[in-house]
GUVEXMAR-529675 format. One record per residue (C-alpha): x, y, z; chain; residue in three letters. Coordinates in nm, 4 decimals, decimal comma. Example, Ala and Ser with C-alpha at 12.3 -4.5 7.8 and 13.67 -1.06 7.14 Angstrom:
GUVEXMAR-529675
         X         Y         Z  drenfi  tilum
    1,2300   -0,4500    0,7800       A    ALA
    1,3670   -0,1060    0,7140       A    SER
END
This chain:
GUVEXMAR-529675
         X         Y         Z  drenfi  tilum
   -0,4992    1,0697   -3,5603       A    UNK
   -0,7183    1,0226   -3,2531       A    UNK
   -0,8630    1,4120   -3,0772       A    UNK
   -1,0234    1,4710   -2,7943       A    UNK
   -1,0446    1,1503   -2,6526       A    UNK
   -1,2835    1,0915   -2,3962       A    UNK
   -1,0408    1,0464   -2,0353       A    UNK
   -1,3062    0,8160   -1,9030       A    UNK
   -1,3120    0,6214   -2,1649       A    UNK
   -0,9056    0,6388   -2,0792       A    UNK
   -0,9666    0,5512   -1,6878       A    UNK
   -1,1841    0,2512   -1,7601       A    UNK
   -0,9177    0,0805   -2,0107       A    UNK
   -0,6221    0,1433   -1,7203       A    UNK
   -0,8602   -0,0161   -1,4713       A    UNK
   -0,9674   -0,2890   -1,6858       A    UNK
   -0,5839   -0,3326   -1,7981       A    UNK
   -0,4597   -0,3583   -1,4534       A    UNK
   -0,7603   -0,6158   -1,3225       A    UNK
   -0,7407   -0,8210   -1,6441       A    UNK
   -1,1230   -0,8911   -1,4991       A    UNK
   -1,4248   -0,5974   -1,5867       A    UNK
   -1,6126   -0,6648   -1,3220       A    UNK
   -1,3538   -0,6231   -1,0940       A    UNK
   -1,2354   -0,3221   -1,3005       A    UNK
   -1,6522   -0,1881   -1,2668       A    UNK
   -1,6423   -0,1722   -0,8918       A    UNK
   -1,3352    0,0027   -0,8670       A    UNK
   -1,4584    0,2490   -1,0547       A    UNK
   -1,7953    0,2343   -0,8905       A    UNK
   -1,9880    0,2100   -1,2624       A    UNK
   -2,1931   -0,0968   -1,3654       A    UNK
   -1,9907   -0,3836   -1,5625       A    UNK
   -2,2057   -0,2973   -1,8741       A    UNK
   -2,1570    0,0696   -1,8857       A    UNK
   -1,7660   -0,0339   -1,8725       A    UNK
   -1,7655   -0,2593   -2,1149       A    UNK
   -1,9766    0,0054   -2,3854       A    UNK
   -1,6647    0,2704   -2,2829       A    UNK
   -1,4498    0,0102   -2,3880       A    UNK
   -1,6102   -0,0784   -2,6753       A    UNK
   -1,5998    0,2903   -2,8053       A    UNK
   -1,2787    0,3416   -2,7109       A    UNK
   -1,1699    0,0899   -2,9367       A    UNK
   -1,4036    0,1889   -3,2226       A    UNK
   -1,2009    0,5430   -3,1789       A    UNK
   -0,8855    0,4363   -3,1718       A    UNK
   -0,9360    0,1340   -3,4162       A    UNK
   -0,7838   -0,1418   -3,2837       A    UNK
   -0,8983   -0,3812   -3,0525       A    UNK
   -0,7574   -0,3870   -2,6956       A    UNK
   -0,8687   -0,6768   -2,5114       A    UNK
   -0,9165   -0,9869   -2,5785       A    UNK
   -1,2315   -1,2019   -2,4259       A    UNK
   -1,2983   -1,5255   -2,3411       A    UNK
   -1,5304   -1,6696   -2,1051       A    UNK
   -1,2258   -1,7731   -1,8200       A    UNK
   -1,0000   -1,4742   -1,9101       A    UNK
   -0,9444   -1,1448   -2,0256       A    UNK
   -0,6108   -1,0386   -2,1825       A    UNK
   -0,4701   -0,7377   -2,3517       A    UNK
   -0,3868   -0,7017   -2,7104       A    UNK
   -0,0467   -0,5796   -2,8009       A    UNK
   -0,1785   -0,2922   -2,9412       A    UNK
   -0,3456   -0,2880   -2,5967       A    UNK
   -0,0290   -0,2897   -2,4504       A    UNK
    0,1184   -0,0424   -2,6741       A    UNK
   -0,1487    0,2180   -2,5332       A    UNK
   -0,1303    0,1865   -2,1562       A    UNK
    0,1777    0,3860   -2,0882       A    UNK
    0,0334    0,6303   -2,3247       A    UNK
   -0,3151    0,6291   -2,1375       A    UNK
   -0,1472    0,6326   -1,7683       A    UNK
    0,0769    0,9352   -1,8836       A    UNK
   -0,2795    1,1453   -2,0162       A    UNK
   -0,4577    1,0268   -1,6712       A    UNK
   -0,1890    1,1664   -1,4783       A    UNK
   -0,2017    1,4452   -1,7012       A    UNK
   -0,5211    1,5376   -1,6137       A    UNK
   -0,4766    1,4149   -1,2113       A    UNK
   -0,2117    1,7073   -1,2489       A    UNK
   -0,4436    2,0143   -1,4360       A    UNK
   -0,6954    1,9618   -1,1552       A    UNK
   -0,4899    1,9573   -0,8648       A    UNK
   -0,3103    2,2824   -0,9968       A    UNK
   -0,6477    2,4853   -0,9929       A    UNK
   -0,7754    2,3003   -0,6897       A    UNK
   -0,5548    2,1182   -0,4447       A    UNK
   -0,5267    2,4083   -0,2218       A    UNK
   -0,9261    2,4240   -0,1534       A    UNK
   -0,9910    2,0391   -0,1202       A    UNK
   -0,8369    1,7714    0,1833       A    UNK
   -0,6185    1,5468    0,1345       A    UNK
   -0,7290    1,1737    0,1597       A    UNK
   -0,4592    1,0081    0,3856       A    UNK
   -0,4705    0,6372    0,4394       A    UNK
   -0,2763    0,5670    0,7811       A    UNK
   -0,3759    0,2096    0,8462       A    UNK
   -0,3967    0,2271    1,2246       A    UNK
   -0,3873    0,5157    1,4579       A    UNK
   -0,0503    0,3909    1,6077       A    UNK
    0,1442    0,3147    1,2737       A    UNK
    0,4256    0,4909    1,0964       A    UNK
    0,1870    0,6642    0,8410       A    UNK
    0,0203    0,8252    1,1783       A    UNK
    0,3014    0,9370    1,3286       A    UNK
    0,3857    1,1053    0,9707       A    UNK
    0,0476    1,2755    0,9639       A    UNK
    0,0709    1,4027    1,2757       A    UNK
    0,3701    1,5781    1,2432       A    UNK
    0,2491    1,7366    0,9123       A    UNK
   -0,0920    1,8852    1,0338       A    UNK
    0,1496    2,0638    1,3506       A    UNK
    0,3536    2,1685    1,0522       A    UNK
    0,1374    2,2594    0,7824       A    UNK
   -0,2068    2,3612    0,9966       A    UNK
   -0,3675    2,5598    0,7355       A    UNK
   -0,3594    2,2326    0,5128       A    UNK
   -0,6879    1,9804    0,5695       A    UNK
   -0,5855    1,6321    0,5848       A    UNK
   -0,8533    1,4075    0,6336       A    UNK
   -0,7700    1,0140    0,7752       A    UNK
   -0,8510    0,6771    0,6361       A    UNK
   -0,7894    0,3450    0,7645       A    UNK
   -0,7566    0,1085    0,5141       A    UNK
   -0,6120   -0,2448    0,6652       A    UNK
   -0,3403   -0,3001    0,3063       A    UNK
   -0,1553   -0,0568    0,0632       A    UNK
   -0,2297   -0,3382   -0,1789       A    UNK
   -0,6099   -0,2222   -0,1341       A    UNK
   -0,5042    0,1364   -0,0589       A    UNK
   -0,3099    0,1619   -0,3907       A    UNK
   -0,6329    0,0586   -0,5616       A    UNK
   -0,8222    0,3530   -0,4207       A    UNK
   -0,5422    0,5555   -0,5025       A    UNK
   -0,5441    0,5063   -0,8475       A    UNK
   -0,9254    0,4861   -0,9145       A    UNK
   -0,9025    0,8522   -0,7519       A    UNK
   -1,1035    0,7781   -0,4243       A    UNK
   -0,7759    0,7947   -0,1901       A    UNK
   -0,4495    1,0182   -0,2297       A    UNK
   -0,1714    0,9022   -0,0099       A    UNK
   -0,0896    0,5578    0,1479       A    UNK
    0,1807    0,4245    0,3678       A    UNK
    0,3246    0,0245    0,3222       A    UNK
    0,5539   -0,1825    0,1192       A    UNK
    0,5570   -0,0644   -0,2650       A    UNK
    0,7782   -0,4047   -0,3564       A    UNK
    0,4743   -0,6252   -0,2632       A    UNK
    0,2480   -0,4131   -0,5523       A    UNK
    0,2239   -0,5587   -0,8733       A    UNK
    0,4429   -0,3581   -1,1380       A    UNK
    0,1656   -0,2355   -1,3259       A    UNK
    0,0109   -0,0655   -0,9680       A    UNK
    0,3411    0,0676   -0,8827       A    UNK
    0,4142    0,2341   -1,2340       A    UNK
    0,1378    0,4402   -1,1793       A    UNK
    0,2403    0,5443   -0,8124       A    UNK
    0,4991    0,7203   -0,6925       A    UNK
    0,6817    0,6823   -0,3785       A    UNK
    0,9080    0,7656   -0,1143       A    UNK
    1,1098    0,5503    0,1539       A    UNK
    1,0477    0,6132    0,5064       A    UNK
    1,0984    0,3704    0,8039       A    UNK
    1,2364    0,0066    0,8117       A    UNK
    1,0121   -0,0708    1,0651       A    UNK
    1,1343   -0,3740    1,3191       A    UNK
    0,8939   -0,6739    1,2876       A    UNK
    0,7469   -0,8296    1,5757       A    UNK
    0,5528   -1,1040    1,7181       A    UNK
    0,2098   -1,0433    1,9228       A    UNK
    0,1645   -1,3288    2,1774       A    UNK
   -0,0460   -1,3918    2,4567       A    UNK
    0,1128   -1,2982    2,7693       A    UNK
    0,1062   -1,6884    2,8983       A    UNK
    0,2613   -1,7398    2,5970       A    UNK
    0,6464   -1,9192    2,6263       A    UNK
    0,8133   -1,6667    2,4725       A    UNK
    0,6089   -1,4043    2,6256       A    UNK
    0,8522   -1,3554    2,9398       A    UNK
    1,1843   -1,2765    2,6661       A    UNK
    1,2694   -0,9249    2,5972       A    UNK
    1,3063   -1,0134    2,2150       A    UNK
    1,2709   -1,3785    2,0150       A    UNK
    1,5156   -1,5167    1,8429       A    UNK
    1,3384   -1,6501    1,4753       A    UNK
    1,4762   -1,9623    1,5617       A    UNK
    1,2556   -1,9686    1,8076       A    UNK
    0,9304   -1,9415    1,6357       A    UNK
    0,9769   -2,2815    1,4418       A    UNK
    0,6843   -2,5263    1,4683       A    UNK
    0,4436   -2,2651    1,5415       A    UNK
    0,1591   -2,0855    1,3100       A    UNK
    0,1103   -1,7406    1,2937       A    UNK
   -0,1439   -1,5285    1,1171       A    UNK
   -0,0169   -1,3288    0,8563       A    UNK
   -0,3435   -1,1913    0,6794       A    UNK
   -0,3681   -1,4852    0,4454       A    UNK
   -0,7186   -1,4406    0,2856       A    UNK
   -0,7369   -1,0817    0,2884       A    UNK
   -0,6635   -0,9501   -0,0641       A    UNK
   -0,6354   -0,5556    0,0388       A    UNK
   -0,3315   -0,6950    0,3012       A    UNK
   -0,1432   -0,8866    0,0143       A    UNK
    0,1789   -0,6890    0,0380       A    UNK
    0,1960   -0,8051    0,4455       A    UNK
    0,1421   -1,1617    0,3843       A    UNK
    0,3733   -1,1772    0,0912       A    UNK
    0,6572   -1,0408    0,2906       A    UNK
    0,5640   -1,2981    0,5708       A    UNK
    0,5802   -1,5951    0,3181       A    UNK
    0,9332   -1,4655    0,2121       A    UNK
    1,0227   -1,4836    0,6262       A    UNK
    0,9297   -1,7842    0,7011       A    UNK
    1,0737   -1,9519    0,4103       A    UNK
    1,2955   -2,2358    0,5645       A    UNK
    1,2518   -2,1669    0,9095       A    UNK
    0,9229   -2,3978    0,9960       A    UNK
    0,7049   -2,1688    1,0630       A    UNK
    0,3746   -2,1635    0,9167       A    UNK
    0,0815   -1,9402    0,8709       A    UNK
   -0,2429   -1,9203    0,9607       A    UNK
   -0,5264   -2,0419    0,7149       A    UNK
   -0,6634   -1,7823    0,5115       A    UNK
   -0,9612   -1,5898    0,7125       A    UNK
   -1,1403   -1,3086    0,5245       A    UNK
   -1,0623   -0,9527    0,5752       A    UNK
   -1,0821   -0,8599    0,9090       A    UNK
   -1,2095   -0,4870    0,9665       A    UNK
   -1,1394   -0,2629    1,2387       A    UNK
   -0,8915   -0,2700    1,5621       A    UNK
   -1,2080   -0,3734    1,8075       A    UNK
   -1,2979   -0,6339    1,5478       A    UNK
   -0,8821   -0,7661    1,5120       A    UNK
   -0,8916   -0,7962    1,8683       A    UNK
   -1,1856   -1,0137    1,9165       A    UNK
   -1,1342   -1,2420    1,6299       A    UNK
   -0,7408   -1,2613    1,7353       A    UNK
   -0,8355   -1,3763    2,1057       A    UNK
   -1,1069   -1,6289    2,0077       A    UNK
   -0,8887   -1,8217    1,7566       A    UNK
   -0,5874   -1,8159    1,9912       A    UNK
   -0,3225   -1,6546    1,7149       A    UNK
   -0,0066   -1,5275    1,7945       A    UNK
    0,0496   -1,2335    1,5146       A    UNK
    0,3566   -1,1643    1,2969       A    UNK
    0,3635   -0,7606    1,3272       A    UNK
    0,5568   -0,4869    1,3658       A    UNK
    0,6700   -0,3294    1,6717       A    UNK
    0,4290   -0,0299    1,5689       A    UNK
    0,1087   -0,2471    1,6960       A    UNK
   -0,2109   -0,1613    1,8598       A    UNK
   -0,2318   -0,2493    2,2006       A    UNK
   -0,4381   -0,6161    2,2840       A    UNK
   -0,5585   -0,6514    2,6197       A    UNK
   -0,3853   -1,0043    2,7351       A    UNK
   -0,1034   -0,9901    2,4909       A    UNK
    0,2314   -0,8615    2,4300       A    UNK
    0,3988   -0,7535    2,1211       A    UNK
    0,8019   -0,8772    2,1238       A    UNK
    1,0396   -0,7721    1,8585       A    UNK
    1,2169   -1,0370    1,6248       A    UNK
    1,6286   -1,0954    1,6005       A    UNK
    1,8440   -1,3293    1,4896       A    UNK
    1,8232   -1,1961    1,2743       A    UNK
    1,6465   -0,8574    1,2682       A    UNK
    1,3416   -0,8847    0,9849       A    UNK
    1,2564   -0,5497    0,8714       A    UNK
    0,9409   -0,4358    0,7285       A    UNK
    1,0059   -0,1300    0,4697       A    UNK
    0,7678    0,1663    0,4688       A    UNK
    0,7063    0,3823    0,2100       A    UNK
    0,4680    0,7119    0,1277       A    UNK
    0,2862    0,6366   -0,1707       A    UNK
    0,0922    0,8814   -0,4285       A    UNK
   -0,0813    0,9000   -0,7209       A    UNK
    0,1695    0,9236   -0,9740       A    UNK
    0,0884    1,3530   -1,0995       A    UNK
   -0,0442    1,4480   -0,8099       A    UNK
    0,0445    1,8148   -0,6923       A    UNK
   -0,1139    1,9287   -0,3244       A    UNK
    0,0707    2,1256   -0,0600       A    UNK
   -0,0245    1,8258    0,2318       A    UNK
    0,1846    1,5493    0,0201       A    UNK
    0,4998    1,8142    0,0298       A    UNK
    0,3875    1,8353    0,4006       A    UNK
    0,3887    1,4820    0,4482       A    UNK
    0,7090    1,3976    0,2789       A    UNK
    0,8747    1,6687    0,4908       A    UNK
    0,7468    1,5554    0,7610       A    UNK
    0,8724    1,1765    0,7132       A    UNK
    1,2345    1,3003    0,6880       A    UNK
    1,1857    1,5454    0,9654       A    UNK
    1,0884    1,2476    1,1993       A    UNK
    1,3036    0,9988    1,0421       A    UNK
    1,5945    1,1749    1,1494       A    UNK
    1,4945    1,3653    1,4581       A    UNK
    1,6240    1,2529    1,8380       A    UNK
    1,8411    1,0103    1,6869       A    UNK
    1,6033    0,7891    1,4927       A    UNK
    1,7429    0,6628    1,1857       A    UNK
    1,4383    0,5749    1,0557       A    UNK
    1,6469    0,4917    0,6929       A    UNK
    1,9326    0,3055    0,8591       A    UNK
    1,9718   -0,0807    0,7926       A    UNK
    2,0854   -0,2210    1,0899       A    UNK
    2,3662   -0,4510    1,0361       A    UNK
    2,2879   -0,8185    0,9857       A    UNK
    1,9244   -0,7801    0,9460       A    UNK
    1,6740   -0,9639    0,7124       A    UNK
    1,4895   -0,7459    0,4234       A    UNK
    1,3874   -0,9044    0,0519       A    UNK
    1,6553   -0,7888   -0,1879       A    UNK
    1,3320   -0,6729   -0,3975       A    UNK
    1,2843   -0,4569   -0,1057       A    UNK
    1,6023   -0,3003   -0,0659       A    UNK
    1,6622   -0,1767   -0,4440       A    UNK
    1,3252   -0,0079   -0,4304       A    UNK
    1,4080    0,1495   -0,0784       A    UNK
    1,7276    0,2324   -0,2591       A    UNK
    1,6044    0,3837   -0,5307       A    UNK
    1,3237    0,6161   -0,3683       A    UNK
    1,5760    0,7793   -0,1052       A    UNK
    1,3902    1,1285   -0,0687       A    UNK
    1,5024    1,4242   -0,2367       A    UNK
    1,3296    1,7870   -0,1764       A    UNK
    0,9578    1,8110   -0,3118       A    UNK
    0,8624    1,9913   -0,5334       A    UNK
    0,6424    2,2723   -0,3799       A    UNK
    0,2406    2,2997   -0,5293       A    UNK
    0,2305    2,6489   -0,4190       A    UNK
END
């Protein structure tokens, strides 16, 4: 019988579980490698099996390892819950928006004019693959992306809540061919490269969902170029390597380019709120509120799949099965 197990002993096994690499698992949890690998250590002399095991190319987990993950996410989340019940209403909310023009913005905005006495406080993090990693190491609270580019072990710890099927988009010089059309056909795009974020760990989710577009269709993207941070620094980088940008039609602005929506079919990029799986504060009911409030307001259909478009079928169950419902109020 194991008591009073230590819980971060408990949060540096699920990090370590999930990155399968400790120093990886260290950073996210902003200890040193050693002091993570002595919690694991005890952790295993108190539970008395061993968890991992270690090689010098790769770490794995035990089955008895795997046997105590669910039961260590379920006692994290557990704890995630306790606090927030005592404290959520007297601390901000971390919000991860991406950009200040995106779908997660728009959804913030409309839940500080709703909810004013809440504090929400912005971040901009350029992926939900690397905002999901905040999220569960506790430095970040909500995020906005595509949950079926996570890896199943992320998402089980998340929870999450469909959106927008955003239009995707191409961003292309304004001497550009295609520039002058209202809208390009796909068809259109074969033989040329975009850049899809290839190289940028954090945006994995975006370039994964590109690879599954342009499968078949002769279009290629760009080499992989390291993570890219900040709109001022995008836009430099973007005009001195002469891309043209898969994107969505939510896109900062780029002086000498134009951003043109897809068809032929219609791609769609799926966008959902994502949360620490426990998590109780009055701004995520805010925010959730607020997505279906302006997913259905002046005729938007944010949740409507136009007919004949393109979306992974991956996509669409998960869409599917994380239609909202009413929140659960934290007050």
């Amino acid at each position: 019988m194991y008591r009073d197990l230590d819980p971060r002993l408990l949060r540096g096994f699920v990090a370590a579980a999930e990155e399968l690499h400790f120093t990886r698992a260290a950073a996210r949890l902003f200890v040193a490698q050693q002091a993570l690998s002595r919690d694991i250590r005890r952790l295993e002399r108190e539970v008395g099996v061993e968890l991992f095991i270690r090689s010098t190319r790769r770490v794995t987990l035990t089955a008895d390892g795997e046997r105590l993950l669910p039961y260590a996410r379920r006692v994290l989340a557990a704890h995630s819950e306790l606090a927030a019940a005592f404290a959520a209403g007297g601390r901000p909310l971390l919000v991860d928006v991406s950009a200040p023009v995106s779908t997660g913005h728009q959804v913030l905005e409309e839940a500080r004019r709703a909810a004013p006495e809440v504090e929400f406080v912005a971040r901009y993090v350029s992926g939900l693959t690397g905002a999901a990693a905040d999220i569960l190491a506790g430095r970040l609270d909500v995020s906005f992306g595509r949950v079926a580019g996570l890896a199943p072990a992320v998402l089980s710890g998340l929870g999450h809540q469909p959106v927008r099927y955003e239009r995707m988009a191409v961003l292309l010089p304004e001497d550009h061919r295609l520039a002058a059309l209202d809208a390009v056909p796909l068809a259109a795009l074969a033989g040329l490269t975009l850049y899809v974020a290839a190289g940028n760990p954090a945006t994995a989710e975006w370039t994964d969902l590109a690879l599954r577009l342009f499968e078949g269709r002769d279009i290629t993207p760009a080499a992989p170029f390291p993570e890219i941070a900040g709109p001022d620094e995008f836009v430099r980088v973007v005009r001195k390597r002469g891309w043209s940008v898969l994107a969505s039609t939510e896109f900062l602005a780029v002086g000498g380019m134009v951003v043109r929506p897809l068809t032929d079919p219609v791609p769609l990029s799926p966008v959902s709120l994502v949360w620490r799986r426990g998590l109780r504060h009055p701004g995520l009911d805010a925010l959730r509120e607020a997505a279906v409030r302006l997913g259905e307001a002046d005729g938007r259909r944010w949740l409507t799949v136009p007919p004949g478009s393109w979306l992974p079928d991956a996509d669409r169950e998960l869409m599917r099965r994380g239609r909202p419902t009413a929140p659960e109020s934290s007050c």
